[in-house]
Each structure stands twice: as structure tokens, then as C-alpha cells.
C-alpha positions, 0 to 999 in steps of 0.5 A: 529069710525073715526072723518073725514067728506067729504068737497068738494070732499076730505076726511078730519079729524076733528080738535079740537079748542076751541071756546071762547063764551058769553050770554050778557043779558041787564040789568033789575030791577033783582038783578042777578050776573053781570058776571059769566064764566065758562069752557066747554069742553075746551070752555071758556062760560061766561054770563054778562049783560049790562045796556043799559039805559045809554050813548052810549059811555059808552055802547061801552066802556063796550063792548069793556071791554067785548071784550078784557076781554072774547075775547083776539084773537079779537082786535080793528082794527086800524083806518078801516072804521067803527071803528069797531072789527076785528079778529086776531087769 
């Protein structure tokens, strides 16, 4: 069977990519394991939870330790409007 899809009025073949993803669970009174990743087809999955009843600015820090760890292709954008993340890859 061949792997092609029709997209916008041409023939194409599907390609392969890995898509990095996370479950991020907020924290709760449970004793269960803060971080677990594992490999799926290729895909890097990981679960973490995040204690929300804290100061903002340690939760942005957590975060953005998440990001950087979970998702090397993303970095912080430099100084755009909000400060926010942007995607590099």
C-alpha cells in the first residue's frame, strides 16, 4: 500500500518525523513519581507534574526547565513581545 495523501490538488508522500510530547499533571496530595519519560515509535513521551500552589515565578521557571529539558527544538525567544516561547526547528 503506498503512503501518499492528496493535499491541495497534488499528490504527496508522507514523511516521517518524530514529535517530542508531554502530560503535565498538577500536583496533588498522591505520592506518585514526579517525572517519567519513555520512547514511543520514535517519539520522545514524557509525564511530570507541576506543584501549582507556589509563586508564579517559580512555576515559570519549572516550566521553562520542562522546555528546555523535554523540548531541545523550542528555545526562549529573545526579547519578543510577550516574552513568551517560540519554535526553532
Amino acid at each position: 500500500m503506498s503512503s501518499q495523501r492528496f493535499v491541495g490538488g497534488s499528490t504527496c508522500r508522507a514523511q516521517s518525523a518524530t514529535a517530542p510530547g508531554m502530560l503535565l499533571y498538577a500536583k496533588t496530595d498522591e505520592d506518585v513519581p514526579t517525572e517519567t519519560t519513555w520512547s514511543m515509535s520514535g517519539n520522545s513521551i514524557g509525564i511530570g507534574v507541576l506543584d501549582l500552589n507556589q509563586d508564579f515565578n517559580r512555576i515559570r521557571a519549572r516550566l521553562d526547565d520542562i522546555v528546555a529539558t523535554h523540548f531541545p527544538a523550542i528555545r526562549k525567544a529573545s526579547q519578543d513581545t510577550a516574552g513568551g516561547l517560540s519554535w526553532h526547528g
